[in-house]
C-alpha positions in Angstrom: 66.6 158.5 -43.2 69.8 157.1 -43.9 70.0 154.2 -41.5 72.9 152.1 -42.6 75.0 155.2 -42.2 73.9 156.1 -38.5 75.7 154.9 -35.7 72.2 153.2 -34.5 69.7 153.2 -37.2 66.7 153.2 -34.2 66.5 157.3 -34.6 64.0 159.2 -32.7 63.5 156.1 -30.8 59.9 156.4 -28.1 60.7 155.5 -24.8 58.2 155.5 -21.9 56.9 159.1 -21.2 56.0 158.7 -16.6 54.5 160.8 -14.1 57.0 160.5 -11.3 59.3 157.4 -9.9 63.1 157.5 -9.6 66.0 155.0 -10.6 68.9 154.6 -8.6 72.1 156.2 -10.0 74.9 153.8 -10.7 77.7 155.0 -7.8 79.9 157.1 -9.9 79.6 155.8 -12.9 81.6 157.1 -15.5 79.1 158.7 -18.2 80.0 158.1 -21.7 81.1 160.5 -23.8 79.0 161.2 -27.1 78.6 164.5 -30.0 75.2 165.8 -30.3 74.3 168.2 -33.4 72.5 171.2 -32.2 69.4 172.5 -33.4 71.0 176.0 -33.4 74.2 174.6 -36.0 76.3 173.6 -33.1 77.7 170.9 -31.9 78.0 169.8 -28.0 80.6 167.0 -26.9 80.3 166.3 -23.7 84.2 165.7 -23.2 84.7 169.2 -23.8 82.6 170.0 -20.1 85.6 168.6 -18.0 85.3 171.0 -15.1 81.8 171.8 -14.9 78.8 170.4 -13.8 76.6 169.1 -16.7 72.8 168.5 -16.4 71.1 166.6 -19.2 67.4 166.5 -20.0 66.1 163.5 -22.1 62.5 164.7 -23.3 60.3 165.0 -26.0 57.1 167.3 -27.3 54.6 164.4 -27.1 55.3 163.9 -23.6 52.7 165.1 -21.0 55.2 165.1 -18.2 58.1 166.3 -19.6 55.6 169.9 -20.8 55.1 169.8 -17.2 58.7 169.8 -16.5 60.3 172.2 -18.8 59.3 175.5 -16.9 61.4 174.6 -14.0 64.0 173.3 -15.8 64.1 177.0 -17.9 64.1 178.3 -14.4 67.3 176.3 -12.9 69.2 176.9 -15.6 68.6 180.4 -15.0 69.6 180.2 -11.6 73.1 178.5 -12.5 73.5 180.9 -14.9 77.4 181.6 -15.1 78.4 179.2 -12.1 80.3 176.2 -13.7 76.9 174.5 -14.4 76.3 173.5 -18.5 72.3 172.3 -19.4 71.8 170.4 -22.7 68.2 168.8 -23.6 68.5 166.0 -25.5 64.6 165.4 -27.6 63.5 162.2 -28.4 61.5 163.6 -30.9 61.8 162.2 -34.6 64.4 163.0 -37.5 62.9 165.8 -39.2 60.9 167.5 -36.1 63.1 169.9 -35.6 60.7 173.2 -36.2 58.5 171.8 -33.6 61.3 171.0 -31.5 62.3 174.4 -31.6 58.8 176.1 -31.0 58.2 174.1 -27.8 61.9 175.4 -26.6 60.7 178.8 -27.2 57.0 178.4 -25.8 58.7 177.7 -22.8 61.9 180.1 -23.0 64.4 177.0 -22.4 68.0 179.2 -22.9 70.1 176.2 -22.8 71.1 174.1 -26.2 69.5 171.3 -27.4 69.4 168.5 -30.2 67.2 165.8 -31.1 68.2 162.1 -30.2 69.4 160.5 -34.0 72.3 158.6 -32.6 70.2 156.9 -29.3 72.2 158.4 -26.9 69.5 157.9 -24.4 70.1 153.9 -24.8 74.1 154.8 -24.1 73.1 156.4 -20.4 70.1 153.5 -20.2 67.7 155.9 -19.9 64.3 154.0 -20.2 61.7 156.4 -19.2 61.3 159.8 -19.9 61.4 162.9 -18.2 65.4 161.8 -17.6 67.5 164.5 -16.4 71.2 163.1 -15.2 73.3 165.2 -13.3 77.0 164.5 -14.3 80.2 166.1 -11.9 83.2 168.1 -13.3 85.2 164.9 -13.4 82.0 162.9 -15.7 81.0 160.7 -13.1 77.3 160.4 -13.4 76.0 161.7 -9.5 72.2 161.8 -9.9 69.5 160.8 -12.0 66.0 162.0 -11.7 62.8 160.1 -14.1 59.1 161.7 -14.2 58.3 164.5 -13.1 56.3 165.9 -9.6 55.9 169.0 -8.3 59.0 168.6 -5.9 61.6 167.2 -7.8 63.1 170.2 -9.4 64.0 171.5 -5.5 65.8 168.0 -5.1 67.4 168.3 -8.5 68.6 172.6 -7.6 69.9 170.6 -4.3 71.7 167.6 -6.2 72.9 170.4 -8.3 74.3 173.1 -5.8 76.2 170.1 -4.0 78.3 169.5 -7.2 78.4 173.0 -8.6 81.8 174.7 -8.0 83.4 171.6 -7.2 86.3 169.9 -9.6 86.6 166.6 -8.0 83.8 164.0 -6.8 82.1 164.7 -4.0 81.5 161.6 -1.3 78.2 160.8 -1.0 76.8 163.3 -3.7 75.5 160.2 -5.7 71.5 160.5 -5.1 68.6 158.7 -5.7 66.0 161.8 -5.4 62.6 160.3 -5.4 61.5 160.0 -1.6 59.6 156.7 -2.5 61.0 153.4 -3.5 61.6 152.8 -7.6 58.1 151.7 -9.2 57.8 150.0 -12.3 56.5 152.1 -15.1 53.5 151.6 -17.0 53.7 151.3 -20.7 52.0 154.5 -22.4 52.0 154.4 -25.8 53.1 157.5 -28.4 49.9 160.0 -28.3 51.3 161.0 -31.5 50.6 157.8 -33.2 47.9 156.3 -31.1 44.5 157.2 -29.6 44.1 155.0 -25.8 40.5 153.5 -26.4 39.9 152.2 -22.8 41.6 151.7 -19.7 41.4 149.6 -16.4 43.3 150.1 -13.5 42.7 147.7 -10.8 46.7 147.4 -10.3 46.6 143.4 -11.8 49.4 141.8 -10.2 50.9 140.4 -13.5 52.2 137.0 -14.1 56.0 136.7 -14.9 56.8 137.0 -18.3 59.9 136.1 -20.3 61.5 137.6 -23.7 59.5 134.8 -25.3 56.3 136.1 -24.2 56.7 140.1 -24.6 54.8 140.4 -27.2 51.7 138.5 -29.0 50.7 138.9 -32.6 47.4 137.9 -33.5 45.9 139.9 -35.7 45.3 138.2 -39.3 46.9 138.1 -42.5 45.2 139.6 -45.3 48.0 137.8 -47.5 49.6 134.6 -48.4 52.5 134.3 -50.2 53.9 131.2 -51.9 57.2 130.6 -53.8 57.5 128.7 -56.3 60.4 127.8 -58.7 60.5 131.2 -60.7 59.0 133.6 -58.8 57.1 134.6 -55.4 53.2 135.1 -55.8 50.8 136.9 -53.1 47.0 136.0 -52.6 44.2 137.7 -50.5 44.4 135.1 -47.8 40.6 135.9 -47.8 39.2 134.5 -51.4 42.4 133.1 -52.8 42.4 135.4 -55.3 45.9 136.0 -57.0 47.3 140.2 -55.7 50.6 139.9 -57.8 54.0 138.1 -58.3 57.6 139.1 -58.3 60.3 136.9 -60.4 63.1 135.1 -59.6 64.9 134.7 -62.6 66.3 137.8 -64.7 66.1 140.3 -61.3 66.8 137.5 -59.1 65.2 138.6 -55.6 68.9 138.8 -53.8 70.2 140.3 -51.0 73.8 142.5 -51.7 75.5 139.4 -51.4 73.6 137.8 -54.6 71.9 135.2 -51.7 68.4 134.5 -52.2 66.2 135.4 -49.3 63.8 132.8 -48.3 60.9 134.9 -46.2 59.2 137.9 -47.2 56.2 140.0 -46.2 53.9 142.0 -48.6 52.7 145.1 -48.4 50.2 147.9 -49.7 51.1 151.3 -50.8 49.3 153.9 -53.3 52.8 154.8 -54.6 53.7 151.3 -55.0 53.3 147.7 -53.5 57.0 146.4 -52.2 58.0 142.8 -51.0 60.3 142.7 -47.5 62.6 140.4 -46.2 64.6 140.6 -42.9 67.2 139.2 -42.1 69.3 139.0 -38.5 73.0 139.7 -39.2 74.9 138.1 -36.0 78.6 139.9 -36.2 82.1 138.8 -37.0 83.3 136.0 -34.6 86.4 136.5 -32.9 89.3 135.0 -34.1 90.8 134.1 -30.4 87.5 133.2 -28.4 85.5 132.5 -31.5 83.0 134.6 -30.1 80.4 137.1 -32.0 80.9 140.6 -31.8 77.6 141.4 -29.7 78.4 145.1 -31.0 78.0 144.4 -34.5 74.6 142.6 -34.0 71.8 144.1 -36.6 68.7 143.5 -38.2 68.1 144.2 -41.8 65.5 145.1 -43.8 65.5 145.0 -47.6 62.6 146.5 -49.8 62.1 145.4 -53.2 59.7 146.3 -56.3 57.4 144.2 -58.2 60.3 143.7 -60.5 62.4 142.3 -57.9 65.1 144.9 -57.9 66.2 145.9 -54.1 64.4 149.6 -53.8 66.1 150.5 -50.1 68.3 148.9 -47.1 67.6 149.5 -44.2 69.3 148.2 -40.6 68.3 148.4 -37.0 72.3 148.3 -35.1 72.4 146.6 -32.1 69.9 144.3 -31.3 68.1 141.1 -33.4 64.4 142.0 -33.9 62.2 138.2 -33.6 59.8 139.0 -35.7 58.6 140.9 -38.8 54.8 141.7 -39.7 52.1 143.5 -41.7 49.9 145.8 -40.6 47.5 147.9 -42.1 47.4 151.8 -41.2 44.6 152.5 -43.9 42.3 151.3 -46.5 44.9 151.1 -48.6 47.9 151.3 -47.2 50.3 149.3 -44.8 53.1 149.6 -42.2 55.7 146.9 -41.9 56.0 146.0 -37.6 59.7 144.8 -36.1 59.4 143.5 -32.5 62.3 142.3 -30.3 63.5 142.9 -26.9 61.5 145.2 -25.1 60.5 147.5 -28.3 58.3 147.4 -31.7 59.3 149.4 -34.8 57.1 150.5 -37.5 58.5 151.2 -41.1 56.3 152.6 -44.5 56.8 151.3 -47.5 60.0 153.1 -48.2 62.1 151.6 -45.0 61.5 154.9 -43.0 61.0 154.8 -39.7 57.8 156.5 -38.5 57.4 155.0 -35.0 60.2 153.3 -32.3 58.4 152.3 -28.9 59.5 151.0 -25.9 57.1 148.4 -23.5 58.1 148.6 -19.7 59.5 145.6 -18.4 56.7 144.5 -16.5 54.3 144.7 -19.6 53.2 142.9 -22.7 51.9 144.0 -25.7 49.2 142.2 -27.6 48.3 142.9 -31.0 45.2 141.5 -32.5 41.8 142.6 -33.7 39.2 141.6 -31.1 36.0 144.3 -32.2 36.9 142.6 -36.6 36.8 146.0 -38.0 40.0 145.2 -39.9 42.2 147.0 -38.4 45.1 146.4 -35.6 44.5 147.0 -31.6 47.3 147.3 -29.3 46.5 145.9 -25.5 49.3 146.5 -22.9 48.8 144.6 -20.2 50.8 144.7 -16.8 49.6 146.1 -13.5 46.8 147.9 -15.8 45.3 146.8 -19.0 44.7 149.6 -21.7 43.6 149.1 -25.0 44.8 151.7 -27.7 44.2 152.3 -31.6 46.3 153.8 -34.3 45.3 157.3 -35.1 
């Protein structure tokens, strides 16, 4: 993955995968416009739909609700079939999942065109929970958004839908919130694809309120220490002291692309290789007439380096300053490098790729730690129910 060069480097991002709750539309909210590369070779841009009526469906294959919710999406688009009504999924599946993108479109004959989420568009339409299917009218004002999935809501979506269809201006009134019930919070559930829930309570804890400071814990051990000294940076097992390796500083100075030492680094295990990382928040230009920071050009980089202290891979995370940067181990052997900030953890291997982008609902926290000392990490999510999972 070639993250510097993406528009948001976050691809494939998780977000939370709900049985059924609804958010309030924004009142005609202009939806933004964005190019999605299709898994058939194409290309949809959603400024080329001026006139129709556009229904998008954020999804992905390790979600329980949105399998649920596929058949009678297949069957609506069926329905509008040739009425001024366009479908597009949008998967929030990983870079590089396309085949099994595409056998889950054809398990459950979905006719419409779809692509898989590289760019975050999902983030661009705040889309935080997933089934997500947004209803947009033939001027681009965003009518009608529907999250999760029950067995009703794909009669209040054909309804949302037959009120706009037809029509090229706004209809008053059309905007919708289509869940009967008042919004509920969601409950964090963690990617089934990485991790395996090992217990659960649900006695609907009424949850203390948190801040950004508090979203996440991390307390699970260090199996390293690493000290700096004048002419190079040396890593021990924080267990026995004993000495794991060393990286120079002089001759392939350990330097960041502006030849400026980095001060903090993390260590970690891989069969192929061992690498030393650094992050590093990078804040944006300032303005030159408010003297402001471009908020836009906010980013977090990480930078991989060898045992010989040459820079191995770059990597950046556009858009928002991760707090905190840690090791965890995945195997015997091996390690995964853990980003948290805002409401999200990323996990990295040892060559900077991204193998895992999760969201933590707003009411939650996560706690990482290792409570039963088997070595290895346990992730608690605690809000209005406390579940304990385990990477697979």
């Amino acid at each position: 993955m070639e993250a510097m060069d993406r528009k948001r480097s976050f691809c494939g991002a998780v977000v939370l995968c709900v049985l059924a709750f609804a958010l309030p539309a924004k009142s005609e909210s202009q939806a933004p416009d964005f190019s999605l590369d299709l898994l058939d070779g194409g290309t949809f841009k959603l400024s080329d739909q001026k006139g129709k009526v556009v229904v998008i469906d954020f999804w992905a294959t390790w979600c329980g609700p949105c399998m649920r919710s596929l058949p009678g999406m297949s069957e609506l688009e069926k329905q509008f079939k040739n009425k001024n009504v366009v479908f597009l999924g949008i998967s929030r599946d990983q870079e590089g999942q396309e085949d099994k993108v595409k056998q889950t479109l054809e398990k459950f004959d979905i006719g419409y065109a779809c692509g898989i989420d590289v760019d975050n568009i999902a983030a661009d339409f705040n889309v935080r929970g997933i089934p997500c299917v947004l209803v947009i009218d033939p001027n681009g004002m965003i009518q009608s958004r529907l999250v999760g999935y029950s067995e009703s809501q794909h009669e209040k979506l054909k309804e949302a839908i037959e009120s706009l269809a037809g029509s090229r201006a706004n209809v008053a009134g059309t905007n919708q919130n289509l869940e009967e019930h008042p919004p509920q919070a969601p409950s964090t559930v963690l990617n089934e694809n990485f991790f395996v829930k090992k217990w659960e309570n649900k006695e609907n804890i009424e949850p203390a309120p948190s801040s950004a400071n508090d979203k996440f814990a991390f307390r699970f051990p260090s199996r390293y220490y690493l000290v700096r000294s004048a002419n190079e940076i040396l890593w021990f097992d924080a267990s026995n002291g004993r000495r794991l390796g060393s990286v120079p500083l002089s001759g392939n100075t350990v330097t960041d692309p502006k030849n400026r030492l980095n001060r903090d680094f993390l260590y970690m295990r891989d069969p192929s290789g061992d690498v030393l990382v650094s992050v590093k928040n990078e804040l944006g230009d300032r303005d030159p007439r408010t003297g402001k920071r471009d908020a836009r050009q906010r980013k977090t980089v990480l930078i991989g380096y060898n045992r010989g202290g040459k820079v191995i891979w770059i990597r950046g995370v556009d858009g928002i300053l991760m707090k905190s940067g840690n090791v965890l181990p995945v195997s015997a052997n091996k390690d995964a490098f853990l980003l948290f900030g805002g409401t999200r953890f990323i996990l990295f291997d040892s060559a900077g790729k991204e193998i895992l982008n999760q969201d933590i609902a707003a009411a939650d926290r996560l706690e990482i730690s290792d409570r039963d000392n088997n070595g290895m990490p346990e992730f608690y999510v605690i809000g209005k129910r406390i579940a304990c999972y385990e990477l697979k």
